[in-house]
C-alpha positions in Angstrom: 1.5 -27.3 -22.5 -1.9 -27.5 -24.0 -4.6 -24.3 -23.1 -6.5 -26.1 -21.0 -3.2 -27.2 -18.5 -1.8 -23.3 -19.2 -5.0 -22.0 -17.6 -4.9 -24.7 -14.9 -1.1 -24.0 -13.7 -1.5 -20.4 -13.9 -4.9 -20.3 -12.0 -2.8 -22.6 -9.4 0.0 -19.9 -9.1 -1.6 -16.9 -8.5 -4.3 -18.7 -6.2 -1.3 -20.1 -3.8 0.6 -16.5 -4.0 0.1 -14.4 -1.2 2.2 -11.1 -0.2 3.1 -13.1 3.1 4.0 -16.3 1.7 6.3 -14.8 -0.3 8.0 -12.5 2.3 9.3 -16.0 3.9 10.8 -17.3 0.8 14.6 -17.9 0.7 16.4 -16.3 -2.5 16.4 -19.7 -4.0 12.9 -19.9 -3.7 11.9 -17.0 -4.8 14.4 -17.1 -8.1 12.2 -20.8 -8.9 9.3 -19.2 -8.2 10.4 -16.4 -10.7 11.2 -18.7 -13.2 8.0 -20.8 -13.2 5.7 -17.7 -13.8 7.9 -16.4 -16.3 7.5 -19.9 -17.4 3.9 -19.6 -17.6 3.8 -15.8 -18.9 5.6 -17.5 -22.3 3.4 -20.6 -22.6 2.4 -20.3 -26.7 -1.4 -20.7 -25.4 -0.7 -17.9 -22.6 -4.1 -15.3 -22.6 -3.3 -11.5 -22.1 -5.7 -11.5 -19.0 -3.7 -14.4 -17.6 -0.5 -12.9 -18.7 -1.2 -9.5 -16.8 -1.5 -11.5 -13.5 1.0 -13.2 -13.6 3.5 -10.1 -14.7 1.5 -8.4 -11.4 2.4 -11.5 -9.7 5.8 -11.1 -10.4 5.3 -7.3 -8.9 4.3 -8.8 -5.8 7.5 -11.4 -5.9 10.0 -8.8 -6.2 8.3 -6.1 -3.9 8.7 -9.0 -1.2 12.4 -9.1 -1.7 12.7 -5.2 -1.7 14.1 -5.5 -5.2 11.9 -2.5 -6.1 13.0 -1.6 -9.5 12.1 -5.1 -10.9 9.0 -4.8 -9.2 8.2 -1.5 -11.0 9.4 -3.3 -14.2 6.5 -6.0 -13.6 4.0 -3.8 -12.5 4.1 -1.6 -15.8 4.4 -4.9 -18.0 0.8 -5.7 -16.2 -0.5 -2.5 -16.6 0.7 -2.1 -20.2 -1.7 -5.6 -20.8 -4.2 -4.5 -18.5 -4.3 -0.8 -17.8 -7.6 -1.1 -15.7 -6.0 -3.4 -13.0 -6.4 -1.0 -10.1 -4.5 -3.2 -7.7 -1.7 -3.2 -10.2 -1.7 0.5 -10.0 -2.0 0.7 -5.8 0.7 -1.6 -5.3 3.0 -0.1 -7.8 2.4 3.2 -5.9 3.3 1.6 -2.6 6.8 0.6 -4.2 7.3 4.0 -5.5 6.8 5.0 -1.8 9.3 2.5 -0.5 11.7 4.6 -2.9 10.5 7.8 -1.0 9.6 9.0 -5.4 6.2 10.1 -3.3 4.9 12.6 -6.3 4.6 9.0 -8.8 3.2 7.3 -5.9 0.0 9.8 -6.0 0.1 9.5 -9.4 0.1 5.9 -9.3 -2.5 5.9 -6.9 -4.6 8.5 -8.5 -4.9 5.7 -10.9 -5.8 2.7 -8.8 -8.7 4.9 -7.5 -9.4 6.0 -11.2 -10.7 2.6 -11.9 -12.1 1.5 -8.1 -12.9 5.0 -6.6 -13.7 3.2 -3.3 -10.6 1.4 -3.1 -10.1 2.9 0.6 -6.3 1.3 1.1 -5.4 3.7 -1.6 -7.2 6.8 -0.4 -5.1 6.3 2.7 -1.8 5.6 1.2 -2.4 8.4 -1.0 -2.8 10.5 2.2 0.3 9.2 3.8 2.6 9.8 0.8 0.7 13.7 0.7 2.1 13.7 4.5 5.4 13.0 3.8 5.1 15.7 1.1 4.2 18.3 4.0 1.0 18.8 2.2 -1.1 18.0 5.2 -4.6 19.8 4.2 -4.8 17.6 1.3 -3.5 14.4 3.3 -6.4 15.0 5.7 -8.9 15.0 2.5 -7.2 11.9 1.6 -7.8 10.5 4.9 -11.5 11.8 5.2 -11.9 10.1 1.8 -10.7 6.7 3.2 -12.9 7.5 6.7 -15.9 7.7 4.4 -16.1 4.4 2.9 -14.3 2.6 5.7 -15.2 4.6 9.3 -13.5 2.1 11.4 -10.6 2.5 9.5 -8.0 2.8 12.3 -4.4 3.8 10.6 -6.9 6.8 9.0 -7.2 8.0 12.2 -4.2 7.4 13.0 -2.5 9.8 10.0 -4.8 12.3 10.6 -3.7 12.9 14.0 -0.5 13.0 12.5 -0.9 15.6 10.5 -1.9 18.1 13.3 0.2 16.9 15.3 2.7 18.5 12.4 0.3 21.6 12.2 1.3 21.9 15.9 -3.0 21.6 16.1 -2.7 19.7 19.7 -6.4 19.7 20.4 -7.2 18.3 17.0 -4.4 15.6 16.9 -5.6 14.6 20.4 -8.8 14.1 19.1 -8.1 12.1 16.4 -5.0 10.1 17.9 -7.8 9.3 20.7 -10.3 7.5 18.1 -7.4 5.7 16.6 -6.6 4.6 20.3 -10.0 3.8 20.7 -10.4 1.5 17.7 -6.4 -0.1 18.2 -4.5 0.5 21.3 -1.7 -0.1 19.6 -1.4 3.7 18.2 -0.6 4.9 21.6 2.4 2.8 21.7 3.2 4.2 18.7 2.8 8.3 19.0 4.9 7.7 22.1 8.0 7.6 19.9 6.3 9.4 16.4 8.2 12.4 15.4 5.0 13.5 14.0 3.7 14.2 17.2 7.3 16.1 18.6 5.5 19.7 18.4 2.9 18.8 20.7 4.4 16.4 22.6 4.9 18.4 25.8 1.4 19.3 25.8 -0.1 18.0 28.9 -3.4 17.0 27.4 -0.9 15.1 24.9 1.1 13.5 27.6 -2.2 13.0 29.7 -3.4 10.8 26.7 0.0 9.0 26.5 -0.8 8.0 29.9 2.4 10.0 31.2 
């Protein structure tokens, strides 16, 4: 292909991609749809910018079909083009926390929020691979960081009550888990079977809020 239809086709697949979109494609589907950006990544008129997107397109692909290591693969090809691409970074990090490898998740979000600070989806997940650590205190800072730019930011809420309600703090993770309530009722469906909250589950002000 000449530049001009390069830029066009590539500009085409990574404006009809979406996350979603690909979660619904068939393995067939998703192998052609492999193919055609590797396609386009090889083009002899191929830019780097262009190329990084698509390799992060690829990410995206693969993190669909849980393949996770190819995913990493295609992340770190984008990145080694583009090392700025803070999305790049943040979804890398979420694949690294599929594999539970939580320290290179931080790490891989500390980076996202290198290059976009305010990024707020990367605060949290930074916070919720810090839970998993048991490293509450700094999960809550993660949190609060997240709460700052975004206040109405639910699932925040949401994983900070979780982290008292590991700290066996009942009064706090009430608080909290109330807010998240508040701004999605769906989190009180969801701390009724959360192991997070098991150490203050018998609480009556816990069950109270439960509606038990």
């Amino acid at each position: 292909m000449e530049a001009e239809q390069v830029e066009q086709a590539s500009l085409q697949v990574l404006q009809e991609g979406s996350y979603e979109k690909y979660e619904k494609l068939t393995p067939p589907q998703r192998t052609e749809k492999l193919q055609e950006i590797q396609e386009l990544v090889e083009e002899r008129h191929q830019t780097p910018e262009r190329k990084a997107e698509l390799y992060r397109e690829q990410g995206f692909l693969f993190h669909a079909a849980q393949d996770y290591s190819n995913a990493i693969d295609a992340f770190d090809q984008a990145l080694a083009i583009k090392p700025d691409d803070h999305e790049a970074w943040y979804i890398r990090g979420i694949v690294l926390a599929r594999l539970e490898r939580y320290e290179a998740a931080i790490d891989s979000y500390d980076k996202a929020l290198e290059f976009k600070p305010d990024y707020h989806y990367a605060w949290y997940s930074r916070g919720l691979a810090l839970r998993k650590l048991g490293r509450y205190e700094e999960a809550i800072d993660s949190y609060d960081k997240a709460l700052a730019i975004k206040p109405d930011y639910d699932s925040a809420w949401y994983g900070k009550a979780c982290c008292y309600g590991l700290q066996r703090d009942v009064e706090q993770a009430i608080n909290y888990l109330q807010t998240a309530i508040d701004l999605d009722p769906k989190w009180r469906e969801m701390a009724k079977t959360d192991r997070d909250f098991d150490a203050v589950r018998e609480d009556d002000r816990f069950q109270a809020l439960m509606g038990e």
